[in-house]
C-alpha positions in Angstrom: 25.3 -35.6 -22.4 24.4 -33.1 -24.7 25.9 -29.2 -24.6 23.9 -26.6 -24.2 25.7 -24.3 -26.8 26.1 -26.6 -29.9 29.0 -25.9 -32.5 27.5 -25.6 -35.6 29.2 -26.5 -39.2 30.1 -23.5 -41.5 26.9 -24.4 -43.3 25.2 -23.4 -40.7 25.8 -19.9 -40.7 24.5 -16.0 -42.5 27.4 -14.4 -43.6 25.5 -11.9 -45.2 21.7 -10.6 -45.2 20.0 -10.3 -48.6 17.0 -8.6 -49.7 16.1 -11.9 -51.9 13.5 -13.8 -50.0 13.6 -17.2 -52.0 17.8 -16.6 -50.8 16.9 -16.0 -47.2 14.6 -18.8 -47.3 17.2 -21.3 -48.9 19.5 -20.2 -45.9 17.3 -20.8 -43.5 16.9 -24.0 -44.5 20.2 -24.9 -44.4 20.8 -23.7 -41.3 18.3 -25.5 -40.0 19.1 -28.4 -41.0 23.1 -28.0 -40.2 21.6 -27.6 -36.8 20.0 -31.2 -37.3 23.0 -32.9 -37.9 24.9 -32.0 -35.4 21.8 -32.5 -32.8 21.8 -36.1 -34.5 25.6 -36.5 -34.7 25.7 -35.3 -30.7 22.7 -37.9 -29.8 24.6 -40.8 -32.3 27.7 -40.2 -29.8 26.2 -40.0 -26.5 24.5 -43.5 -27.0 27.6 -45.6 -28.2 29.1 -43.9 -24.9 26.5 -45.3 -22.5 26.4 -48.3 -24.7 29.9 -48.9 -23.5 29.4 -47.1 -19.9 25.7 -47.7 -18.1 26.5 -45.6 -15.6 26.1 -42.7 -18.1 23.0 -43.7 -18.9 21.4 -43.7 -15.8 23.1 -40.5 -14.3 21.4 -38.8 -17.5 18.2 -40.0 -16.9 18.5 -39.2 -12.8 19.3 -35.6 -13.8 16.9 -34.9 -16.1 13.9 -34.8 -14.5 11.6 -32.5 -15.7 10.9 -29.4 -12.9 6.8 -29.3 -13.1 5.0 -27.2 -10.6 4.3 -30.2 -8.5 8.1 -30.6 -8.2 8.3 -26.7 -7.0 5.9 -27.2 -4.3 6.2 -24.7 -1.5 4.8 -25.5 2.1 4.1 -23.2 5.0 6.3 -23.0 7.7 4.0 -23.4 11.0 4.9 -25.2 14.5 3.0 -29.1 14.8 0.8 -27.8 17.1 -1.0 -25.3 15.1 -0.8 -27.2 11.8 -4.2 -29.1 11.8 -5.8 -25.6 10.1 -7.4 -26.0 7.2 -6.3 -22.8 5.6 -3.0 -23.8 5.9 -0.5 -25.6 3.1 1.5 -28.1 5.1 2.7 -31.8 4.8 0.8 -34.0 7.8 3.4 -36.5 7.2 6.4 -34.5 7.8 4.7 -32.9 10.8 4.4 -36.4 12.2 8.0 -37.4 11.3 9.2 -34.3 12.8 7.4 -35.1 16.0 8.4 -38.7 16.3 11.7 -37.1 15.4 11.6 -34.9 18.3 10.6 -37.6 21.0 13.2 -40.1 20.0 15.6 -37.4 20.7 14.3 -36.2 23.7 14.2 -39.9 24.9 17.7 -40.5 23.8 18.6 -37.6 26.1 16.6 -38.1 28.9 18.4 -41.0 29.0 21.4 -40.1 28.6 21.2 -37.5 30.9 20.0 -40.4 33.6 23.3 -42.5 32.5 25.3 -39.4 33.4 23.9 -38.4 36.9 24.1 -42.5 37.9 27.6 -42.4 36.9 28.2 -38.9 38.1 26.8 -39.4 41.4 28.5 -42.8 42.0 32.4 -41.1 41.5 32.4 -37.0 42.3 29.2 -35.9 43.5 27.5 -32.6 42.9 30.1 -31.1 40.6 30.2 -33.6 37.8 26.0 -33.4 38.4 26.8 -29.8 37.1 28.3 -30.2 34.5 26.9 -33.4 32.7 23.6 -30.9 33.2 25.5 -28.1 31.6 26.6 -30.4 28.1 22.8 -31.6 28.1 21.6 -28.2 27.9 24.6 -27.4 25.1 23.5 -30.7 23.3 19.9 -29.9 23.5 20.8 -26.1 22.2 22.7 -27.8 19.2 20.5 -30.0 18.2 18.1 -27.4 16.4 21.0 -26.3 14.0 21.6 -29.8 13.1 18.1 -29.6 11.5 18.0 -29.7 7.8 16.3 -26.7 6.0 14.0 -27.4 3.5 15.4 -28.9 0.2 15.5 -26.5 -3.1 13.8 -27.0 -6.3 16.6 -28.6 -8.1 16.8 -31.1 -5.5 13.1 -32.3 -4.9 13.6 -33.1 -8.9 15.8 -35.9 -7.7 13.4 -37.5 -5.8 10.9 -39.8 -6.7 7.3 -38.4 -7.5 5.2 -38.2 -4.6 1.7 -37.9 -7.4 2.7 -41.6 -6.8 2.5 -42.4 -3.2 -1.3 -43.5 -2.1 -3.1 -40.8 1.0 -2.3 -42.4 4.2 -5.8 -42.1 6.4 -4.2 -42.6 9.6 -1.8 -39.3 9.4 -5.2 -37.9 10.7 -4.7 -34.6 13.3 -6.1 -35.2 16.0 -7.5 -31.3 16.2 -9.0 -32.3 13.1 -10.8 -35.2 14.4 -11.7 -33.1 17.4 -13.9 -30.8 15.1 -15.3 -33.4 12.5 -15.9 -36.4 14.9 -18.6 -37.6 12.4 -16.2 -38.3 9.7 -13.6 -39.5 11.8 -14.9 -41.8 14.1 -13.2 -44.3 15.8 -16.2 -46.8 15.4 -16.2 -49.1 12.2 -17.9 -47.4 9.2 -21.3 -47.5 8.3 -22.4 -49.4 4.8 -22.9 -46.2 3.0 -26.7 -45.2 1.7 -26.8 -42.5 -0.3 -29.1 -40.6 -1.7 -28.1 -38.3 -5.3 -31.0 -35.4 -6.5 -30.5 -32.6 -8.3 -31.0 -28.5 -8.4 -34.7 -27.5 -8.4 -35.9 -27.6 -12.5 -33.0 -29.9 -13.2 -32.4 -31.5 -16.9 -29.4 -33.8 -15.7 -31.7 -36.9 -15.6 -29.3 -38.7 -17.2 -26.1 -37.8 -15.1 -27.7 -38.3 -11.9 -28.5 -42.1 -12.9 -24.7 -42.5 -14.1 -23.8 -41.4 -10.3 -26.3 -43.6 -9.2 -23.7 -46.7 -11.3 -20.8 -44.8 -9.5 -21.9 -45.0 -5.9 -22.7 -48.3 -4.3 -26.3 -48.2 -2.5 -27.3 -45.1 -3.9 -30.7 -44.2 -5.1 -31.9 -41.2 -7.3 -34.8 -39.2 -6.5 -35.6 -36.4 -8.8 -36.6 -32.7 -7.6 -40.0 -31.8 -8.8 -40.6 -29.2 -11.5 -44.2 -29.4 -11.3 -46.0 -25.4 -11.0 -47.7 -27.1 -7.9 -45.2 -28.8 -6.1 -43.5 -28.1 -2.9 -39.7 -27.0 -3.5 -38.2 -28.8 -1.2 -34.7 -27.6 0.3 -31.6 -29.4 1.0 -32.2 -29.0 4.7 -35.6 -30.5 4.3 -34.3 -32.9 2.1 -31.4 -33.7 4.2 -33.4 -34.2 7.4 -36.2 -36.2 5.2 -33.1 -38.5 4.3 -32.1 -38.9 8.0 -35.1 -40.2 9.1 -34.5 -42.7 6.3 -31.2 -44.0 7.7 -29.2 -42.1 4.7 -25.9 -41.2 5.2 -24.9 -38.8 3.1 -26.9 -36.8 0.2 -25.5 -35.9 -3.5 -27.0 -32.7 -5.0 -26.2 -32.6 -8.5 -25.8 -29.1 -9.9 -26.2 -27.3 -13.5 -25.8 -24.6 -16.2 -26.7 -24.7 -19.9 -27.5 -28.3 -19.4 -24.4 -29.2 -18.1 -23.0 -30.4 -14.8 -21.2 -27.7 -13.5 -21.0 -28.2 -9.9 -21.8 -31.2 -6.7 -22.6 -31.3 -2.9 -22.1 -33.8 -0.9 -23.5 -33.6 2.4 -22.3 -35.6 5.3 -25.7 -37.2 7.5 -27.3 -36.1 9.3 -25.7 -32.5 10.8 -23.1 -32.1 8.2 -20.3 -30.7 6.7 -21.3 -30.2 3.3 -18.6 -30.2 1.0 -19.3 -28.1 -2.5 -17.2 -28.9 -5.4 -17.2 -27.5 -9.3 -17.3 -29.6 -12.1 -15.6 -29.5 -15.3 -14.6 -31.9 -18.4 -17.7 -34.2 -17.9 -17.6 -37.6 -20.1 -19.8 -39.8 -19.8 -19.0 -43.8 -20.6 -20.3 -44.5 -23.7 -18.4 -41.6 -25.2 -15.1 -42.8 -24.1 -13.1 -45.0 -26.9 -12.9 -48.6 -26.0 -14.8 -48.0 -23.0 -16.7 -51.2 -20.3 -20.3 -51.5 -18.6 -20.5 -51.1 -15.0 -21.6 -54.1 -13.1 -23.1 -53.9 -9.2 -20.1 -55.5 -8.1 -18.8 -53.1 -5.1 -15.4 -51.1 -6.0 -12.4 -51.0 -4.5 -11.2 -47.1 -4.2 -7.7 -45.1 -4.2 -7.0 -42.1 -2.9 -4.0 -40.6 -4.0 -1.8 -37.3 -3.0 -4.2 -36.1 -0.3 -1.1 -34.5 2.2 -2.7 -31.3 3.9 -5.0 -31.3 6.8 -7.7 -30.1 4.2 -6.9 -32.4 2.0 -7.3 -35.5 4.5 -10.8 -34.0 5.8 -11.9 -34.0 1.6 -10.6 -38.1 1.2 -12.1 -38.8 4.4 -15.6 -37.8 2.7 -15.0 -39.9 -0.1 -13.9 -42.9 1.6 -17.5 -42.5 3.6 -19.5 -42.6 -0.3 -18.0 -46.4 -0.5 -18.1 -49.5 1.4 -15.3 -50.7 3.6 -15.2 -54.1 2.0 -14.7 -54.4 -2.1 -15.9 -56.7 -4.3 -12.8 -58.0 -5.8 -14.5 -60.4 -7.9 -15.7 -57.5 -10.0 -11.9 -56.2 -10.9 -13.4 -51.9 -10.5 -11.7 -49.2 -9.3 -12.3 -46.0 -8.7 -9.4 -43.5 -8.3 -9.7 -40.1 -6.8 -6.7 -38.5 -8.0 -5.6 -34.8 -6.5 -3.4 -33.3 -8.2 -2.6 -29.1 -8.5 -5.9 -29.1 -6.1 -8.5 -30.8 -9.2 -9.2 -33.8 -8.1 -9.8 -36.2 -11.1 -12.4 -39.5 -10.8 -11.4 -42.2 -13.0 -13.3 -45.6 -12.8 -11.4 -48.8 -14.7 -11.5 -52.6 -14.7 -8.1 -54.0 -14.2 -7.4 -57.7 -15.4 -3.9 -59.2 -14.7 -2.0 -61.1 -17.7 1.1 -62.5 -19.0 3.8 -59.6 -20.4 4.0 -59.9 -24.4 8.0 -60.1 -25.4 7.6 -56.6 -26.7 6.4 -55.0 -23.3 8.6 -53.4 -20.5 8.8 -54.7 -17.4 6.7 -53.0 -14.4 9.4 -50.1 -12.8 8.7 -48.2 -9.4 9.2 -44.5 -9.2 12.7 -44.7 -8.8 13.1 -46.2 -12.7 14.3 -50.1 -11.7 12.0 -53.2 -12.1 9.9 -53.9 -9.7 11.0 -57.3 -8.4 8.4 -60.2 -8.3 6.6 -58.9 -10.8 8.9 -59.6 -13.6 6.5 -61.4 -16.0 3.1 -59.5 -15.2 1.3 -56.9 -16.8 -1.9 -55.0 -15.6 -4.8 -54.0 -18.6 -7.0 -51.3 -17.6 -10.3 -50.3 -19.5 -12.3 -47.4 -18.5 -15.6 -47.3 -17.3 -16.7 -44.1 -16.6 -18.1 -41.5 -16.1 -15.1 -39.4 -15.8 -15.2 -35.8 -14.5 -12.7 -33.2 -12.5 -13.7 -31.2 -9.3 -12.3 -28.5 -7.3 -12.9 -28.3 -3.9 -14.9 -24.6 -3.6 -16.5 -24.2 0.1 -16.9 -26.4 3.3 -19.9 -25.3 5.2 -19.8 -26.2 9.2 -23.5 -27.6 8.5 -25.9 -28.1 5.9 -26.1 -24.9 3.7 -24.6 -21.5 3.3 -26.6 -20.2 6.6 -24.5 -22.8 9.2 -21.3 -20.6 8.3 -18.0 -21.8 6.4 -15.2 -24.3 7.9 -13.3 -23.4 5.1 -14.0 -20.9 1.3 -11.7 -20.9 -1.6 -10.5 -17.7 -2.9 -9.1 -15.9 -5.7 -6.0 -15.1 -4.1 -5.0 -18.6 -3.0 -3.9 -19.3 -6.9 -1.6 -16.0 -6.8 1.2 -18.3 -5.8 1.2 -20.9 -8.4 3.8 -23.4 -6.3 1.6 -23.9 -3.7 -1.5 -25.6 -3.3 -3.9 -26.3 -0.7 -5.0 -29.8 -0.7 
């Protein structure tokens, strides 16, 4: 493994300053590249030693991991029971470990305890009952400092990513079912039907129609701009939609032309979810890029973890069907990641590996076994665009109050994040 501090040849060094520039610039360059060689020289060495010792190799690349600010992520710490908030940063999955945690210990020593008295009661009577009482009450006392803390930064590095790992729907909190019962109902989900439209005056003709490619069953209805029509709001058009068996309605916002912002409201009383847009592409401008076809995509949700951030997948997993097309080979990933959430569509096609590609690896760096001789192509579709999660109103518009409003100061802390 390379040194920090390198020892550098005699070449490498100033013993004097001069007022010649042409000189100080031929030193420099020696120096620099005396520095070269012995980066080179130093690299040269360390692979004939892993060459002759593997296990070198891979304790290198275990240790260095670069430390990104997803690495560095800082949760809140809160009890279970009051961590279904949505303005709170914490892990639903490690609240549900730590509860399942909890129980299986409390059962062990219920039981235990039971065990104790049975035995207890059968030899010496009340005065053993004491005292297996007493070491349960010790045991229980002891068990909270047998809790691990919360690992450092240098240590989550270690692990694998968790960018990775796919949004698990059923970590849902149940106080966060309690308040949106429409989006998490128990009953099987509806075939979506969607309507997309856009701000009053709108130019985005175009963009609306790609969205139109995007979500299955969805139809685009354009707002009129005429100096006699009725400007119709998004509660009339909401409740026009709902008498029309919609299920959710797609307001495409803009400035300068551009898409710079979409609603999504949730039939027929709401939430509406308001997202920003940024880095808009559409299809054809992507190199190498497919056509859409009306077969029905299959969808991925990934890195979702915060009660927030399961309430924002659960709206997206409403805009698509329950049952893919898988005929059609299209995806559509909904990527979180530093709170943007980016929308990729692809078509994926399995082939054969070439005898120049690498075999598929899991996060942890070793093949993935079964797989040995396959490789997945991926070609993008599009449209491709990022969105940040701005305000959650309880109903439909500003006037039904806020579940939830971003804020300046939620960014102050760059290491934590709140979906």
């Amino acid at each position: 493994m390379a040194s920090k501090k390198l020892s550098l040849s005699p070449k490498a060094s100033l013993p004097f300053k001069t007022a010649n520039k042409h000189k100080r610039q031929d030193l420099h360059i020696k120096r620099k590249k005396a520095r070269e060689h012995t980066k080179r020289d130093e690299r040269f060495r360390r692979r004939r030693d892993e060459d002759n010792d593997a296990s070198l190799r891979e304790e290198r690349v275990r240790r260095n991991v670069p430390l990104t600010l997803d690495r560095k992520r800082v949760w809140d710490e809160i009890d279970r029971d009051t961590g279904d908030g949505l303005g709170v940063s914490v892990d639903v999955e490690r609240l549900k470990r730590r509860k399942l945690e909890e129980e299986e210990e409390a059962a062990a020593a219920a039981a235990e305890l039971e065990d104790g008295l049975d035995e207890d009661s059968a030899s010496d009577g009340r005065d053993s009952m004491i005292e297996s009482a007493s070491e349960a009450e010790e045991d229980v006392k002891d068990k909270p400092r047998l809790r691990k803390g919360l690992r450092t930064a240098t240590e989550r590095a270690t692990s694998p990513v968790h960018s990775t790992t796919s949004t698990n729907l059923d970590l849902t909190p149940e106080a966060l079912a309690a308040r949106f019962p429409s989006l998490f109902s128990m009953e099987a989900p509806r075939t979506p039907k969607i309507l997309i439209t856009t701000s009053i005056n709108s130019t985005l003709h175009n963009e609306a129609r790609l969205l139109t490619t995007l979500f299955p069953h969805s139809v685009y209805i354009p707002r009129s701009a005429h100096h006699y029509g009725h400007k119709f709001s998004i509660r009339e058009i909401s409740s026009f939609a709902t008498n029309r068996n919609y299920t959710a309605v797609i307001v495409l916002k803009e400035d300068q032309k551009k898409p710079t912002g979409i609603d999504f409201v949730h039939l027929p009383e709401g939430p509406m979810f308001h997202f920003s847009i940024s880095n808009w592409v559409e299809g054809k401008r992507l190199p190498g890029h497919g056509n859409p076809t009306n077969h029905l995509p299959e969808i991925i949700l990934n890195n979702f973890r915060t009660p927030l951030g399961l309430l924002t997948a659960h709206l997206f997993r409403t805009m698509f069907p329950p049952q893919p097309e898988f005929q059609g080979r299209q995806v559509v990933t909904l990527h979180n990641q530093r709170d943007y959430i980016f929308l990729r569509r692809h078509r994926y096609v399995f082939r054969e590996k070439r005898a120049t590609e690498k075999s598929v690896v899991g996060p942890d760096g070793k093949e993935v076994k079964g797989v040995e001789g396959i490789r997945a192509g991926l070609q993008e579709v599009g449209p491709r665009f990022t969105m940040k999660l701005r305000r959650i109103d309880k109903g439909i518009q500003r006037s039904s109050g806020q579940e939830w409003v971003w804020q300046g100061g939620m960014e102050k802390q760059r290491t934590k994040f709140q979906l």
